[in-house]
BASEVEX-522821 format. One record per residue (C-alpha): x, y, z; residue number from 1. Coordinates in steps of 0.5 Angstrom, whole numbers. Example, Ala and Ser with C-alpha at 12.3 -4.5 7.8 and 13.67 -1.06 7.14 Angstrom:
     px     py     pz   nr
     25     -9     16    1
     27     -2     14    2
//
This chain:
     px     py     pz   nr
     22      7    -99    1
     19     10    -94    2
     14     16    -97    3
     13     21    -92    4
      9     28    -93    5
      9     33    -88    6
      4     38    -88    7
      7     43    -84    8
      3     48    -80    9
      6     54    -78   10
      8     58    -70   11
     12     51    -68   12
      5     46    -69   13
      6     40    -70   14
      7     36    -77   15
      1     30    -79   16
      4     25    -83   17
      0     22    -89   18
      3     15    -90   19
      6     10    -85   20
     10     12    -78   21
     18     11    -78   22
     18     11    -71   23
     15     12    -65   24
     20     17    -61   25
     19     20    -54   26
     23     26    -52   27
     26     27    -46   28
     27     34    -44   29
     31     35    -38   30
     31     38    -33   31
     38     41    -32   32
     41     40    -26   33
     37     33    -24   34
     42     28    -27   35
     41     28    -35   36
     48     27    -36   37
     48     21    -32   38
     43     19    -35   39
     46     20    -42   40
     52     16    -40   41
     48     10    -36   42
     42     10    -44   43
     49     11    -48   44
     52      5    -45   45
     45      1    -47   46
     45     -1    -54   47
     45     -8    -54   48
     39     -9    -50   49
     36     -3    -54   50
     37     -5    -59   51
     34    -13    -58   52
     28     -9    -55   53
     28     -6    -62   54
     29      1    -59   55
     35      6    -60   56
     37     13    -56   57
     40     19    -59   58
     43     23    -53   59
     45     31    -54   60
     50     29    -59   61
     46     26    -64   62
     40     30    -65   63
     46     36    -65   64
     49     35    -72   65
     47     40    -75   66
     40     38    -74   67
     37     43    -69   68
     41     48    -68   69
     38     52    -75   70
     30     49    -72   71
     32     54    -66   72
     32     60    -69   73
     25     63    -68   74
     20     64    -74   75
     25     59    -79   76
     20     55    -82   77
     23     53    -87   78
     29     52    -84   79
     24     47    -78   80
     22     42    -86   81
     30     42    -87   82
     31     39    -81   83
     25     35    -81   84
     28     32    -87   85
     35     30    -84   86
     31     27    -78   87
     26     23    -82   88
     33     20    -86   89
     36     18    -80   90
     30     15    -76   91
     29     11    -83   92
     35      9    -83   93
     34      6    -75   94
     28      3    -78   95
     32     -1    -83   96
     35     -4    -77   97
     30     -6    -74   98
     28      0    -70   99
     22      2    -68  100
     23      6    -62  101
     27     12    -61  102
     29     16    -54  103
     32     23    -54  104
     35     26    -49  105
     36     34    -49  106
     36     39    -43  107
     37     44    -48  108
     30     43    -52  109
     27     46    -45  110
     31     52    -45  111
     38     53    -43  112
     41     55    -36  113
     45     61    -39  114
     37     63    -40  115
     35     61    -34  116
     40     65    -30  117
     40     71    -35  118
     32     73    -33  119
     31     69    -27  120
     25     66    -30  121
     24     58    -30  122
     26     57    -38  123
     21     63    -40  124
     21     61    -48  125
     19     52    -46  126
     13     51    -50  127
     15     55    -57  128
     23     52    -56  129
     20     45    -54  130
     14     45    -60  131
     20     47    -65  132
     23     41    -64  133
     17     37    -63  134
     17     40    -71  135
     22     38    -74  136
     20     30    -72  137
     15     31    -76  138
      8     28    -73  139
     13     22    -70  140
     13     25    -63  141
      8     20    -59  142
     11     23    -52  143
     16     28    -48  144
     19     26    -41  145
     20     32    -36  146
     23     31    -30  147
     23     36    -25  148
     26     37    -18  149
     24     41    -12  150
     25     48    -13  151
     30     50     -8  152
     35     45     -9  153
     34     46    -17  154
     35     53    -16  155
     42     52    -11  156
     44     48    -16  157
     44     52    -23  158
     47     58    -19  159
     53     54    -17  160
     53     51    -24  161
     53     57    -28  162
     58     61    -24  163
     63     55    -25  164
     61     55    -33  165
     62     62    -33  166
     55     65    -32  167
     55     72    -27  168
     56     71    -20  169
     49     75    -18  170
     47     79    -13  171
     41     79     -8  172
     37     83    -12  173
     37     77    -17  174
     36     72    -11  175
     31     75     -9  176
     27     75    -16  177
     28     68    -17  178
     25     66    -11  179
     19     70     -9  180
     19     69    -18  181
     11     67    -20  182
     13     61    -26  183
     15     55    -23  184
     14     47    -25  185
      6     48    -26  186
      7     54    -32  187
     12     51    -35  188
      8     45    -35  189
      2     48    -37  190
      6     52    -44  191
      9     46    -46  192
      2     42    -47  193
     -2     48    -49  194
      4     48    -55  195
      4     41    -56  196
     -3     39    -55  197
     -2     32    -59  198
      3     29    -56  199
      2     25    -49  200
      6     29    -42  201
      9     25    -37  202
     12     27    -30  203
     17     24    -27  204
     20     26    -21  205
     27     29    -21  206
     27     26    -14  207
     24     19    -16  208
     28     18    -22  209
     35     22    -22  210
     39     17    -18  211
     36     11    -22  212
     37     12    -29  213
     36      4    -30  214
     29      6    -28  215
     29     12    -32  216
     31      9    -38  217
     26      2    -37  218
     20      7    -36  219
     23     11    -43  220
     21      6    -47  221
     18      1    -44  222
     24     -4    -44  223
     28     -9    -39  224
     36     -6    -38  225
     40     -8    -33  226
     40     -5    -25  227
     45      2    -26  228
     51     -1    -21  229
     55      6    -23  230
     54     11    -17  231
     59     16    -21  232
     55     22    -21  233
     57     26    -27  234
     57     35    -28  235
     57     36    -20  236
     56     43    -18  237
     62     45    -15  238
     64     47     -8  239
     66     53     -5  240
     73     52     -6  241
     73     50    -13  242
     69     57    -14  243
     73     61    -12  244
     79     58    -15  245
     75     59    -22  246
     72     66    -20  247
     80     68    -19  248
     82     64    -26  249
     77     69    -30  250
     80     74    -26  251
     73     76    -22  252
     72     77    -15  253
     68     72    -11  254
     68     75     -4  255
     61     74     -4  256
     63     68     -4  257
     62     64      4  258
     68     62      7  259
     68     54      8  260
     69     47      4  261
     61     46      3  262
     57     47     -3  263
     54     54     -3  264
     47     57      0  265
     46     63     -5  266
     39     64     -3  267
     36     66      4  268
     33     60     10  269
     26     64      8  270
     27     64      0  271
     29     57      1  272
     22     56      5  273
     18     60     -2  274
     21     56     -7  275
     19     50     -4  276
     12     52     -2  277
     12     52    -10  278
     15     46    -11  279
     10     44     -6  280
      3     47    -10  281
      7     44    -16  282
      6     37    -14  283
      0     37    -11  284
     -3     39    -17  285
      0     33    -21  286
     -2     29    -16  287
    -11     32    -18  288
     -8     31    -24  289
     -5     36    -27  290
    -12     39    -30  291
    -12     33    -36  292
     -5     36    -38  293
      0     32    -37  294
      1     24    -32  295
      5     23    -26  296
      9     17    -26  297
     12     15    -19  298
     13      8    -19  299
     20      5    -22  300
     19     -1    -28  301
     22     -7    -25  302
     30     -8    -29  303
     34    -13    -29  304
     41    -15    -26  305
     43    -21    -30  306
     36    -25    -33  307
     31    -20    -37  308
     26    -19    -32  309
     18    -16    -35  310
     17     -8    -35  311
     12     -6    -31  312
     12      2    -32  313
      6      5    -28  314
      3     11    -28  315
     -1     14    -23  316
     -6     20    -20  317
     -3     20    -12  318
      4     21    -10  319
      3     16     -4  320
      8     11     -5  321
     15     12     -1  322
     21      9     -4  323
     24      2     -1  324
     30      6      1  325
     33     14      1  326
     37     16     -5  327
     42     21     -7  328
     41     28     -8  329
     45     29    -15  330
     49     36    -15  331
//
């Protein structure tokens, strides 16, 4: 039987462990809109060669049994060592099988699109959400994968999603305030390692990775899996048509709405321009190398198609490489 005695340090700090590691775990927090469900479907599917690789993947079902809903509630200390405990007595059960790895995947530790859309703001409360969860591992988070994507297409595509999930149409005002707003990849990046200083911080790019989910998986966990041959793209945002159908299922007026079958542009040519110059000032910080805070990692690990090919997971300081062929842009 595993012993584990966790000394719990206030604010959403890390836990220390004071006997042997269950599990090695790595989190993958997203981000939304970069095809984090497309993803989950491709891992989920994935278990035979996990679990031969002695790793396992939990994805937002899993660890949301009852586990973090409580851990979210700002100043519950104990309620974060409740939920640690059920998460050490599930990860030992893993560990029992044989396990020693673990990735779990949520978009919603990072902050929620509700939250994103309700301030404007790029998920304010990252760092204090992402070290609860953190937290309630217990000291057995080695490693948080985030993926961000170009700011301009992020930001189109959470307006048009969260609309169609109920989410307030906004106006020009709150356009404007997203766009020419001063948070952006770098501060979120920046508060997550200032809350989590112990556990390691990888960077891989939304534009890289979201239509290779296999070659986001293989880089996860340092495992062989097979080459993704489902090109289905899961939780699209909706186009123009579809918008306004739903807008007038809840009743509402959608005449700010363009008329055409296209997706929607909410923003303007000039506020598409300020939100990727800051994507842009974003990336040319993770390539200097991020002031020691967290690694960009560009390069694919190689996957397999039918025999087991070795991982070759390479992180690196400069975005020169181009992939060998244009991938589709997710919704």
């Amino acid at each position: 039987m595993v012993k584990v005695l966790p000394a719990f340090r206030p604010n959403g700090a890390a836990f220390s462990i004071g006997s042997r590691r269950i599990m090695d775990v790595t989190l993958h927090i997203g981000a939304h809109r970069t095809a984090t469900t497309t993803f989950q479907a491709y891992a989920a599917l994935q278990s035979e060669a996990l679990v031969a690789a002695g790793a396992a993947f939990w994805g937002p079902v899993e660890p949301r049994r009852g586990l973090f809903a409580d851990s979210e509630a700002e100043g519950e200390d104990e309620v974060i060592l409740r939920a640690g405990s059920r998460l050490q007595v599930m990860m030992a059960a893993a560990r029992v099988r044989g396990l020693q790895r673990l990735l779990v995947s949520d978009a919603d530790f990072l902050g929620t699109i509700g939250e994103n859309l309700e301030t404007g703001v790029l998920y304010p409360k990252a760092g204090a959400r992402v070290a609860r969860h953190v937290a309630a591992f217990e000291g057995q988070v080695q490693r948080i994968i985030l993926c961000p994507r170009s700011l301009d297409v992020y930001w189109r595509s959470l307006v048009g999603f969260g609309v169609a999930q109920g989410a307030k149409l906004p106006d020009r005002e709150r356009l404007a305030g997203i766009a020419n707003g001063h948070r952006s990849w770098r501060d979120v990046i920046t508060e997550i390692a200032q809350s989590v200083p112990d556990v390691a911080l990888e960077i891989l790019p939304a534009e890289r990775f979201s239509a290779r989910p296999d070659a986001l998986l293989a880089a996860a966990l340092d495992v062989d899996v097979p080459r993704n041959t489902d090109r289905t793209l899961r939780n699209r945002t909706p186009q123009l048509p579809e918008l306004r159908r739903l807008l007038a299922e809840r009743g509402e007026d959608g005449s700010i709405l363009p008329f055409g079958m296209e997706s929607w542009s909410p923003f303007t040519s000039e506020e598409y321009a300020a939100l990727r110059e800051a994507y842009a000032d974003d990336m040319m910080w993770l390539i200097g190398g991020a002031d020691g805070l967290a690694t960009l990692t560009e390069s694919f690990p190689r996957t397999r198609a039918a025999t087991m090919l070795p991982v070759g997971a390479q992180s690196k300081g400069h975005g020169d490489e181009r992939e060998e062929r244009k991938m589709a842009r997710p919704g």
